[in-house]
C-alpha positions in Angstrom: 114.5 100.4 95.2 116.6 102.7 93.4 120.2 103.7 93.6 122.1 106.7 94.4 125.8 107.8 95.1 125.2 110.1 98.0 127.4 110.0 101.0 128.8 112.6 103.0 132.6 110.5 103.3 132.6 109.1 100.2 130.8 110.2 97.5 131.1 107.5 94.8 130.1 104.5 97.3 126.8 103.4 96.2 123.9 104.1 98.5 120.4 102.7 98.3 117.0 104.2 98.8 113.9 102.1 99.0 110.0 102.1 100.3 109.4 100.5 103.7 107.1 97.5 102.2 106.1 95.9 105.4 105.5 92.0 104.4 108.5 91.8 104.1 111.5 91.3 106.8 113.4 94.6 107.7 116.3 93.1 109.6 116.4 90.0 106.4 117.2 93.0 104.0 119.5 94.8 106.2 121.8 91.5 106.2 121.0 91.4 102.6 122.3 95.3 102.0 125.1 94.6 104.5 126.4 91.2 103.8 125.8 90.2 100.4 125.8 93.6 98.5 128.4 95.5 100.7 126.5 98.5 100.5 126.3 100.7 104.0 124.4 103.9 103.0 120.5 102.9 102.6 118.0 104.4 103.6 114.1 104.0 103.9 110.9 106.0 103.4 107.3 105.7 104.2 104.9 105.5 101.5 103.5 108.6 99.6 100.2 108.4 101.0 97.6 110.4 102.7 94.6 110.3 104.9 92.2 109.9 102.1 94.4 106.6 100.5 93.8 103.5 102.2 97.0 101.8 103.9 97.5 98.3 102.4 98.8 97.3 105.7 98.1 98.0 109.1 99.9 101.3 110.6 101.4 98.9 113.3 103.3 96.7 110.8 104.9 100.2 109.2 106.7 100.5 112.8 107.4 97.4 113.4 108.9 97.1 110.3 111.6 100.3 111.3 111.2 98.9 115.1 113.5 95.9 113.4 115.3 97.9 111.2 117.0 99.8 114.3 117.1 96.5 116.2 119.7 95.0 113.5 121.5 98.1 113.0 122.3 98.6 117.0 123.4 94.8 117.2 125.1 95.0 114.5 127.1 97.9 115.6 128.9 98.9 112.4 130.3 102.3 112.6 130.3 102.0 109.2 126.6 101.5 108.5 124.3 104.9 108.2 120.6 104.6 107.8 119.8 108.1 107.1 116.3 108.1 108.8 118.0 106.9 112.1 120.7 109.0 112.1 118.3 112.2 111.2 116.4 110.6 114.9 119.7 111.2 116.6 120.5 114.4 114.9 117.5 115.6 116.6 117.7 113.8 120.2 121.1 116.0 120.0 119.7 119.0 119.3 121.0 119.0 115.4 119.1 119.4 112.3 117.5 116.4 110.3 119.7 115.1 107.6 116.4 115.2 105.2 113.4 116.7 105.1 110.3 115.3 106.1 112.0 114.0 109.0 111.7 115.7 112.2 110.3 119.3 112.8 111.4 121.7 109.9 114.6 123.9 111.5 115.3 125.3 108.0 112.3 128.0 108.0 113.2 131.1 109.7 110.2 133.5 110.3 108.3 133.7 107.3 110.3 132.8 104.5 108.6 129.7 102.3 111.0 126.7 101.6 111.2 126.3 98.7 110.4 122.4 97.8 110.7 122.6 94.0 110.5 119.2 91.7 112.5 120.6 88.1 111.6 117.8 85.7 114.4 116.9 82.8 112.3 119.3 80.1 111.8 122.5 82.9 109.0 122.0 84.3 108.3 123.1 87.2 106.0 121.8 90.2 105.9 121.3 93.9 107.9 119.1 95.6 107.6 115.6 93.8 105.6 113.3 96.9 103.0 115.8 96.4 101.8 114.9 93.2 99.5 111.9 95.1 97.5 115.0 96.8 95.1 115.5 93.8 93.0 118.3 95.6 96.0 120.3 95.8 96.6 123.2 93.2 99.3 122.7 91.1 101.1 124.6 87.9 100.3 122.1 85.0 102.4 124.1 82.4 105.0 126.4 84.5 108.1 125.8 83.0 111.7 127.5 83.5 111.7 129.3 80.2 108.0 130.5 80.5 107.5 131.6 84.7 110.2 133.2 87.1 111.1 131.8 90.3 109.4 135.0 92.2 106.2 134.3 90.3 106.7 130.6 90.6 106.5 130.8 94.6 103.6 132.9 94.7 100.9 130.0 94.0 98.6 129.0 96.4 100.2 125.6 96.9 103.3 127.3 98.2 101.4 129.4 101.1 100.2 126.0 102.3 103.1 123.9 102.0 105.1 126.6 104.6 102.1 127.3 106.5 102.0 123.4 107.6 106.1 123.8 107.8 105.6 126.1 110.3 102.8 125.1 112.4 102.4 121.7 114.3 99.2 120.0 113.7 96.6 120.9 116.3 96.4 117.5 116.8 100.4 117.1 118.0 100.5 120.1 120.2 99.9 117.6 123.5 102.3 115.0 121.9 105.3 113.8 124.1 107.1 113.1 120.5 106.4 116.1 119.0 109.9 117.5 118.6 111.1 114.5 117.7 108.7 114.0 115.1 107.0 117.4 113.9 103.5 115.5 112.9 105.7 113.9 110.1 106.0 114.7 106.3 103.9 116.8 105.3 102.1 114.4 102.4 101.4 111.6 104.9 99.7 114.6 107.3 96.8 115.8 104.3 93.4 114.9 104.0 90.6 116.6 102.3 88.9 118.1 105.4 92.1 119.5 107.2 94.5 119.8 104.8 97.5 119.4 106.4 96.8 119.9 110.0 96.9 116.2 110.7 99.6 113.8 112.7 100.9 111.5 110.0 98.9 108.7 108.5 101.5 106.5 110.1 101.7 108.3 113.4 101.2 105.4 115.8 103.7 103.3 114.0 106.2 106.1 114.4 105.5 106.1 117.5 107.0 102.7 118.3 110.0 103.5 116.4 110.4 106.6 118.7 110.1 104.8 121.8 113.1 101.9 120.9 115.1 104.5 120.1 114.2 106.6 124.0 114.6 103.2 125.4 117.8 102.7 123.1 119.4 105.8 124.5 118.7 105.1 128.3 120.2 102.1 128.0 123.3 103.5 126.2 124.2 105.7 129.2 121.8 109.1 128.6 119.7 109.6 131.8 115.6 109.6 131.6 115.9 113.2 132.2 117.9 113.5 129.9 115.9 112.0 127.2 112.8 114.2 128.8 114.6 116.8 128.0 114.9 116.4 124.3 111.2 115.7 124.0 108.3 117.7 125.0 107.9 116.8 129.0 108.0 119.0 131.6 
């Protein structure tokens, strides 16, 4: 876990940001963030890994893990506590962007332009976007640095044509999905493997997939109508 001072209300309340580790109990460290620290920014994200690493734990246990993360954050019902992978979920059941990439179907790419997803190290150097670096089949600049390449020339490496063309298109394997505009196949380093390159559902797609379905049910039983909620996903 690391810190950060991020918030969109108050930007010098301290936030956290940590890896979903899935032995352990989500809802136990929400009370923990909550009551004992007084922190009510965290956040959580899924481990860098692809389709060629092997998952120490069972996809399942990944959803369940969020699956109680939700659950303690709804009955809790703190106005003041934001998990900012939830609230990106409902940004998107509303029709609103993601609060964070990776999560949800990119809205920031408009035609053909590449997004950018630049990691600037502390000495200039320059590479793709940092989750990348577990992908070791992809090309990467090993010496590109900001005093010795231009942006222009930067963003013309082959890396960058595949990074925006998996922005851009849906793995083949999502287009039949019911979640798929809720999810977009999922970040795009937990979608590679050597065969397909990016045109994979997530490594953690079925465990997603419960997280999706608490927060449909979540919704219906808040008030929003099942057509509503079919609406917002991709049935007819």
């Amino acid at each position: 876990m690391r810190i950060y001072t991020i918030n969109r209300t108050d930007p010098y309340r301290v936030s956290t940001l940590s890896v979903v580790q899935p032995e352990f109990d989500a809802k136990v460290i929400y009370r923990h963030f909550v009551d004992d620290l007084k922190i009510y920014n965290f956040d959580f994200l899924l481990p860098f890994l692809t389709h060629n690493h092997k998952l120490p734990y069972p996809v399942e246990m990944y959803g369940k893990f969020l699956v109680d993360l939700f659950s303690e954050w709804t009955k809790d019902d703190n106005p003041e506590v934001s998990i900012r992978f939830i609230d990106s979920l409902f940004n998107i059941y509303n029709g609103q962007p993601s609060l964070i990439y990776g999560v949800g179907p990119n809205t920031m790419i408009k035609d053909q332009d590449i997004l950018p997803l630049i990691n600037i190290s502390s000495n200039g150097d320059l590479s793709p976007t940092d989750e990348l670096r577990v992908i070791e089949d992809l090309e990467y600049y090993s010496s590109a640095n900001v005093e010795t390449i231009s942006l222009r020339d930067f963003l013309k490496a082959k890396v960058f044509v595949e990074i925006n063309k998996a922005q851009q298109i849906l793995p083949e394997a999502c287009q039949e999905c019911c979640w798929q505009k809720i999810c977009g196949g999922g970040a795009i380093v937990n979608r590679f493997d050597r065969a397909n390159s990016f045109n994979n559902p997530s490594v953690f797609c079925n465990g997603l997939q419960l997280l999706y379905k608490e927060l449909a049910n979540y919704l219906i039983s808040n008030g929003l109508s099942i057509d509503d909620v079919s609406s917002r996903l991709s049935l007819n």
